[in-house]
C-alpha positions in Angstrom: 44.5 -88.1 6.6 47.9 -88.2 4.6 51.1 -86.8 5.9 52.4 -83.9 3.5 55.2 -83.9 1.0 57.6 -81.4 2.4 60.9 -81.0 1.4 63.5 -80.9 4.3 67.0 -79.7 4.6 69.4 -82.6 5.4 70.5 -81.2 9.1 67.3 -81.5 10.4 66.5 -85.0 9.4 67.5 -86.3 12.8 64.6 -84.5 14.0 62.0 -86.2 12.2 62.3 -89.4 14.3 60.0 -89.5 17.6 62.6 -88.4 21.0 61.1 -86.7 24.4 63.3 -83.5 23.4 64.4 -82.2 20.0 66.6 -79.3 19.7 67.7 -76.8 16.6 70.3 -74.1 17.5 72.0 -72.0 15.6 72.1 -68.4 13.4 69.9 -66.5 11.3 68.5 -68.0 8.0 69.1 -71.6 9.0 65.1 -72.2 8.6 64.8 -73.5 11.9 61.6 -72.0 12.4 59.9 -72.9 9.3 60.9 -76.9 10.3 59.4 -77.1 13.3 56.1 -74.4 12.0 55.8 -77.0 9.1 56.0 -80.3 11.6 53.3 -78.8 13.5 50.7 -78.1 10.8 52.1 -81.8 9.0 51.5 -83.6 12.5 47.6 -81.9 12.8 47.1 -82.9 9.4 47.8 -86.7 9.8 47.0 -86.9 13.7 42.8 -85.7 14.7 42.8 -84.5 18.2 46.3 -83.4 18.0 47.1 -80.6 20.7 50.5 -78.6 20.2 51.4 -75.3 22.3 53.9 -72.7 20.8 55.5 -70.9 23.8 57.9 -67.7 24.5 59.2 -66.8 27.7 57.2 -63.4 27.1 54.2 -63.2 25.0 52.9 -59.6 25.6 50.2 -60.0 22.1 48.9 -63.1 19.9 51.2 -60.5 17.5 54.7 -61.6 19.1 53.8 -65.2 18.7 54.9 -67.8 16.2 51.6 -67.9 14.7 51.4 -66.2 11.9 53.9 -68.3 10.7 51.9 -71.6 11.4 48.9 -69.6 9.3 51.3 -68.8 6.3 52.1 -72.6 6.4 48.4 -73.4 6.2 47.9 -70.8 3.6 51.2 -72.9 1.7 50.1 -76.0 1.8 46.1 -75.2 0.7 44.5 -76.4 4.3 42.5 -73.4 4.8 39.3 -75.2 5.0 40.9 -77.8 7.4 42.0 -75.7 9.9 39.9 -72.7 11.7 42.3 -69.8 12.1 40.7 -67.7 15.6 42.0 -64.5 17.1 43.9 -66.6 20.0 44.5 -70.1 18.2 43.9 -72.4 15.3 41.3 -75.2 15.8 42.5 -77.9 13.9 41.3 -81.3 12.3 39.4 -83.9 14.5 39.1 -81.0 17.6 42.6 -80.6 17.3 44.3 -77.6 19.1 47.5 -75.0 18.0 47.4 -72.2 21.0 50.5 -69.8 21.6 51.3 -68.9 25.3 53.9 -67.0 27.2 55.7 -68.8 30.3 56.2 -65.5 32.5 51.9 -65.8 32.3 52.2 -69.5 34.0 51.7 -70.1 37.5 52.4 -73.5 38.9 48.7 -74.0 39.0 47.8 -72.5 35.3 50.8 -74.4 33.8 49.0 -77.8 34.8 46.5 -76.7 31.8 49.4 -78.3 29.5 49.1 -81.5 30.9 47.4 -83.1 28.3 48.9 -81.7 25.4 51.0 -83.7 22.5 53.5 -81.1 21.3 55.6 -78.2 23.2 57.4 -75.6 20.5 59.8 -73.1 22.4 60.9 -70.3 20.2 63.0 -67.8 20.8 64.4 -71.0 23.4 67.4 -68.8 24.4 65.3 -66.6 26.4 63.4 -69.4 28.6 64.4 -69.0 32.3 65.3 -71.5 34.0 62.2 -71.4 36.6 60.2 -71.7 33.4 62.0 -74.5 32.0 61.5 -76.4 35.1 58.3 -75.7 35.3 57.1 -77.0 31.6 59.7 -80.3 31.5 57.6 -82.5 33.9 54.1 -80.5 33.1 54.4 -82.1 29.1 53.9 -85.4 31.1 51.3 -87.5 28.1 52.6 -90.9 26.4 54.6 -89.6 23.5 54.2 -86.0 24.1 57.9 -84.0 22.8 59.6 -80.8 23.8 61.0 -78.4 20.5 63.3 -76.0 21.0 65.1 -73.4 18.5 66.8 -70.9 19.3 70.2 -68.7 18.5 72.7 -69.6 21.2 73.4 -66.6 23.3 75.5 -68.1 26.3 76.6 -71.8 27.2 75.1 -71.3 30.3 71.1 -70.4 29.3 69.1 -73.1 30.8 67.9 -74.1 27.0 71.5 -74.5 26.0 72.6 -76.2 29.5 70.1 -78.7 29.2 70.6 -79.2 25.1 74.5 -79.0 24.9 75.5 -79.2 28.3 76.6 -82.5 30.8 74.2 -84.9 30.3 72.8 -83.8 26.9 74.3 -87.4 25.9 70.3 -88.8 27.0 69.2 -91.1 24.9 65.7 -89.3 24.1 67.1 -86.0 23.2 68.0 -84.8 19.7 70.1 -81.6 19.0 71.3 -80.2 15.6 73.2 -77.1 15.0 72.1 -75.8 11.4 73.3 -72.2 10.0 72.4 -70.4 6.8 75.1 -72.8 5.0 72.7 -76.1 6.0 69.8 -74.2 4.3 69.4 -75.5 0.6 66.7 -72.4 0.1 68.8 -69.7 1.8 69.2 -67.7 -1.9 65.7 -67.2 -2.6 65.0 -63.5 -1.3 67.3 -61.0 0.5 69.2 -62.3 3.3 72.5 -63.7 1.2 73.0 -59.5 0.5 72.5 -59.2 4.3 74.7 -61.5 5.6 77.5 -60.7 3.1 77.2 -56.8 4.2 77.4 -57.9 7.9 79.9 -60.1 7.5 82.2 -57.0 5.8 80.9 -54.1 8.3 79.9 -56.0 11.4 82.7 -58.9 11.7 82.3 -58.4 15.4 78.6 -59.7 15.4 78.3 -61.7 12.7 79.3 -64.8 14.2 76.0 -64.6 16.8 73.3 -63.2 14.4 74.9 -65.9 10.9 76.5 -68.7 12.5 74.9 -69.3 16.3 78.0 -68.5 18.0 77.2 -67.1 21.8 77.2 -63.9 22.1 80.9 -62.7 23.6 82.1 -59.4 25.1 83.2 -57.1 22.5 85.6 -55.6 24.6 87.4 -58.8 24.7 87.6 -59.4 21.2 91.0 -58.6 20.3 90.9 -57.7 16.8 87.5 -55.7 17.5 86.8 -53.0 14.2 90.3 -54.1 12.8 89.1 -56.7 10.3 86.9 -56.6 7.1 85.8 -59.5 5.1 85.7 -58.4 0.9 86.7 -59.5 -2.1 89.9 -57.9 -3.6 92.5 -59.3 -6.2 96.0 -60.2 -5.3 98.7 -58.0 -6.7 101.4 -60.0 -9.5 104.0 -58.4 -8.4 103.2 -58.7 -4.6 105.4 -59.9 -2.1 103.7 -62.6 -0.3 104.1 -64.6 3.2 103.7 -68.0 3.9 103.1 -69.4 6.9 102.0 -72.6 8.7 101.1 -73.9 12.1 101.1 -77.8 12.8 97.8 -79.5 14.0 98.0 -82.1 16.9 95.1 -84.2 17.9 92.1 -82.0 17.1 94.0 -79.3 16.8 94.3 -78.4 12.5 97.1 -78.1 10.4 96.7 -74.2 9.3 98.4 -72.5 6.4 97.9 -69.0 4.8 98.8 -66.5 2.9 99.1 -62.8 2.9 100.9 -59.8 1.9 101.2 -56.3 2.5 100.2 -53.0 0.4 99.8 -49.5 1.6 100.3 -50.2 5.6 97.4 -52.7 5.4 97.8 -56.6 5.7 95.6 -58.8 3.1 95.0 -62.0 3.5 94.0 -64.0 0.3 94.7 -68.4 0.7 94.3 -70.3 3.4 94.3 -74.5 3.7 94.1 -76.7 6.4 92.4 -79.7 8.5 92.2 -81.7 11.5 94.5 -84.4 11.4 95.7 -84.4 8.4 99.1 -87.2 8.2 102.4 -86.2 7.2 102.4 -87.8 4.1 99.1 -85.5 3.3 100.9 -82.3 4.3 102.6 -81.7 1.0 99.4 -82.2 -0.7 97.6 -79.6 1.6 100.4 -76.9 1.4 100.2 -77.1 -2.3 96.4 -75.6 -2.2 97.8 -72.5 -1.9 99.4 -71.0 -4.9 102.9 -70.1 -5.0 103.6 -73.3 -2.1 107.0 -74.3 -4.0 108.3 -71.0 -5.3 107.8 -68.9 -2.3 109.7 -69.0 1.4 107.6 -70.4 4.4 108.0 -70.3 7.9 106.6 -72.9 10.4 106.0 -73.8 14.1 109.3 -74.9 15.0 108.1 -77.3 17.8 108.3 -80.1 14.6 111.7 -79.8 12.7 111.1 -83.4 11.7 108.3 -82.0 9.6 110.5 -79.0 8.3 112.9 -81.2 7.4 110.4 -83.5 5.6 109.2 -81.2 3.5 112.2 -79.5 2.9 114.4 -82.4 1.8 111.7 -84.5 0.4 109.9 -82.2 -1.3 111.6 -78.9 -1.8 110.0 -76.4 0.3 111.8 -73.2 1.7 110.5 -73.7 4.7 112.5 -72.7 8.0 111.3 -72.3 11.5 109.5 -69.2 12.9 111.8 -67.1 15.5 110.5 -67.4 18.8 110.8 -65.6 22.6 109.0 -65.1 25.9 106.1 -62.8 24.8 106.6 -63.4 21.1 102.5 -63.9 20.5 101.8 -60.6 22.2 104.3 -58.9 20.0 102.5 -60.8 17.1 99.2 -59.3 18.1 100.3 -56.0 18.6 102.3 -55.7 15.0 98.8 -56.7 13.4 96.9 -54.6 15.1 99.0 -51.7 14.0 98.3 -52.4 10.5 95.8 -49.7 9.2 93.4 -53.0 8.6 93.9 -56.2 8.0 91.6 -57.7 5.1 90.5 -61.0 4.7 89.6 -62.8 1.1 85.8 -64.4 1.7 87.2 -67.6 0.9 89.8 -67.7 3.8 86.8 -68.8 6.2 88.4 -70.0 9.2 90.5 -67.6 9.3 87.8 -65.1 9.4 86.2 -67.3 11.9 89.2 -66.9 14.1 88.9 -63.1 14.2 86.0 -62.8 15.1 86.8 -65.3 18.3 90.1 -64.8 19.6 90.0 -63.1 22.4 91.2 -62.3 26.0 90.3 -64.0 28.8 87.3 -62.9 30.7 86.6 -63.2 34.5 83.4 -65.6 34.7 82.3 -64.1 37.9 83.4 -60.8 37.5 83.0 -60.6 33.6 86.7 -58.5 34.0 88.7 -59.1 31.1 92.0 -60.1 32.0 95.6 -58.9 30.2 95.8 -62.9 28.7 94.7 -63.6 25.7 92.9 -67.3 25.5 94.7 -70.3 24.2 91.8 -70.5 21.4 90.6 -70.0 17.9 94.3 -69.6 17.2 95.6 -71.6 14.7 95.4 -69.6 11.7 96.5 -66.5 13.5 98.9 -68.4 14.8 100.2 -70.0 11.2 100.0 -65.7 10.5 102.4 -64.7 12.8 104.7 -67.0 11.4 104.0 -65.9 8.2 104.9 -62.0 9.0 108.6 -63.5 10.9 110.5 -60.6 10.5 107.9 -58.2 10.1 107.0 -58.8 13.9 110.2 -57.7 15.6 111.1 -58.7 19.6 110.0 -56.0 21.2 111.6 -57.2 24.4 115.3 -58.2 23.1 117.6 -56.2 24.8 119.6 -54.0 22.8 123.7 -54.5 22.0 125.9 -52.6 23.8 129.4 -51.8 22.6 132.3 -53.2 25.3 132.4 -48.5 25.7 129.4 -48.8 26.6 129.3 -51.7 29.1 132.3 -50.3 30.8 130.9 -46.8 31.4 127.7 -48.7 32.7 129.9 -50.4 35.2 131.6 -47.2 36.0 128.4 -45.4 37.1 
C-alpha cells in the first residue's frame, strides 16, 4: 500500500526519520497531536501487521483516549473501509492493531503484553510517572519498535521531560522538537488565535504554560503577577518617551525599548534586540525603534566604550544609567507601583520576560525567597534604565545641613 500525502509543519520534520525515541513538547495549538495521530494511521496504511499502542498514565474510559482522534483521521483521509473501527480498538490493514491503554492499569506481568508491538504513543506525556516510564522503556523491546511522546512541559523534573531534555538527552536515537502555536502553518483556521490573544491580555500569568510550553511556575513567585496586560494601544505624538538599553554578553541579548508614561500607568510600545549582535551592528539595531536619534537614552554603564561609540560616532544622547546597592529592587518596586504597566503585542520578549521573572524559590521547600533570580531580565533590565530618574534611590541617605550634623553630635 502507498504512504499518504500529508502536509507537515516544518518543526516536526525531524521526526519523520526512524530513532528509538521521538519527542514533541510544547503549548497549546502547536498540532502535536494531530502529527503523531496522522503518523500512526499513515504507518498502518503502508505497513500490514502493524501494531501501535496509544497510552495515558490514566485511562478511566475508551472516551479519555486519543482515539477518536485516530478515527477522525481515518474518516480524513477516506480509509474507512480499510480500517475496522471497534468499541476498544481499530483493527487495521493486514491484522494490523491501534489499541489505547492506561499505564496505572499495567502490572509488571500485563505490561509484557506490549512486547511485540511496533509503535508506543504517550499523550498527555507530562503526566507519565516515573515507575511507568520505567516500566514501558525496556517492555517496547521489537527490532525497530519507537517510543512518541507529546506533551506540554509542566516541570524540568517530570520523568518524560528528564529523560527528553534532561543529561543525557544528547543519545543518538532520540529526537526532541519544541513546536508552539507559532510553528503551526494551520493555527488560523477555527477559534484558538481569539483564545490565545484574550489569554495572553487577561491571563499573562498562564499563558506562557497553556501557549508557549513553558513549565508551569509558582504564581506567587512571579513578580509582576496581575500587573501586566498585553493590548494594542497607539502611542501618543506628543508623549514623552524613555529609551533605554541593556548590553548583551555571550548569550546574553542586546535589549532596547521604549515606553512612556500616561495617567499613572507605564506603556510599553518598541522593543529591539538579539544575541550577539557586534558593535558595529548596534547602531543599526537601536535605530529599529523610532525616535533612536532624536530622543535621550540611558544604558548599562558596565560598557562606556560602547556609550562612547555611539555617542561620538554616531550621535546618540546616550549616557549611563545611575546605579547603587539595591538599585534593581528599587526598579521593581517603582514599576510595580504603576496602576499597570501595558505592553504593545509586538514587544514579545518583553512580554515574555514578565511573565518569567521571578523570585527565587526553595527547591526543596518550594519557599520563595526575598531574591529575585538573575533571569529573563534583560529587557526589564534595559527598562529600568529607561525610567533613570523616575526610579529614585530609595536607600540614599538624606543631606544634612552642617546645623543639623552639629545638633546630631550634641545629642
Amino acid at each position: 500500500m502507498t504512504a499518504l500525502d500529508i502536509p507537515t509543519a516544518r518543526v516536526f520534520e525531524p521526526l519523520l526519520a526512524p530513532s528509538r525515541y521521538k519527542g514533541a513538547y510544547g503549548g497549546r495549538g502547536s498540532g502535536k497531536s494531530h502529527f503523531f495521530g496522522e503518523n500512526i494511521v499513515e504507518e498502518h496504511l503502508s505497513t500490514p501487521g502493524h501494531r501501535t499502542v496509544c497510552i495515558r498514565e490514566v485511562q478511566k474510559s475508551i472516551e479519555r483516549s486519543s482515539k477518536q482522534l485516530i478515527v477522525d483521521k481515518i474518516n480524513k483521509f477516506g480509509l474507512n473501509r480499510l480500517f475496522d473501527v471497534q468499541d476498544q480498538l481499530i483493527k487495521t490493514p493486514g491484522d494490523g492493531l491501534i489499541i489505547f491503554q492506561g499505564m496505572q492499569n499495567h502490572t509488571a506481568d500485563s505490561i509484557k503484553s506490549l512486547e511485540g508491538f511496533d509503535r508506543a504513543w504517550i499523550e498527555e506525556a507530562q503526566s507519565i510517572s516515573a515507575y511507568s516510564w520505567r516500566m514501558l522503556r525496556p517492555t517496547m523491546r521489537k527490532a525497530g519498535s519507537e517510543i512518541w511522546a507529546s506533551w506540554n512541559p509542566a516541570r524540568p523534573e517530570d520523568p518524560i521531560d528528564d529523560f527528553f531534555r534532561g543529561p543525557g538527552s544528547d543519545r543518538a536515537d532520540l529526537i526532541a522538537v519544541r513546536a508552539n502555536w507559532s510553528d503551526n502553518p494551520w493555527f488560523n483556521d477555527g477559534t484558538l488565535p481569539t483564545e490565545r490573544v484574550e489569554d495572553l491580555r487577561a491571563r499573562p500569568d498562564e499563558y506562557g504554560h497553556i501557549w508557549e510550553g513553558d513549565y508551569v511556575t509558582i504564581s506567587d513567585a512571579i513578580i509582576f503577577r496581575n500587573r501586566v496586560t498585553v493590548e494594542d494601544f497607539r502611542s501618543p505624538e506628543d508623549a514623552r518617551f524613555y529609551y533605554g538599553v541593556d548590553w548583551g554578553f555571550a548569550k546574553d541579548p542586546t535589549a532596547a525599548v521604549r515606553c512612556f508614561i500616561q495617567d499613572e500607568c507605564l506603556f510599553i510600545d518598541y522593543e529591539a534586540g538579539g544575541v550577539g549582535v557586534e558593535l558595529d551592528d548596534t547602531p543599526a539595531l537601536l535605530e529599529e525603534i523610532p525616535g533612536a536619534y532624536r530622543w535621550p537614552w540611558k544604558a548599562d554603564g558596565a560598557r562606556p566604550e560602547t556609550i562612547s561609540f555611539l555617542a561620538n560616532r554616531f550621535g546618540f544622547k546616550i549616557s549611563a544609567a545611575e546605579k547603587w546597592p539595591g538599585s534593581v529592587e528599587d526598579g521593581v518596586a517603582r514599576l510595580k507601583a504603576f496602576k499597570k504597566i501595558v505592553v504593545h503585542p509586538r514587544c514579545k520578549r518583553i512580554a515574555e520576560e514578565f511573565r518569567k521573572y521571578s523570585y527565587k524559590v526553595d527547591k526543596k521547600t518550594e519557599d520563595i525567597l526575598p531574591v529575585i533570580a538573575d533571569a529573563w531580565n534583560h529587557y526589564i533590565d534595559a527598562l529600568r534604565y529607561a525610567l533613570d530618574g523616575v526610579i529614585q534611590n530609595r536607600r540614599r541617605m538624606p543631606k544634612f545641613t552642617q546645623q543639623t550634623v552639629q545638633r546630631i553630635a550634641r545629642q
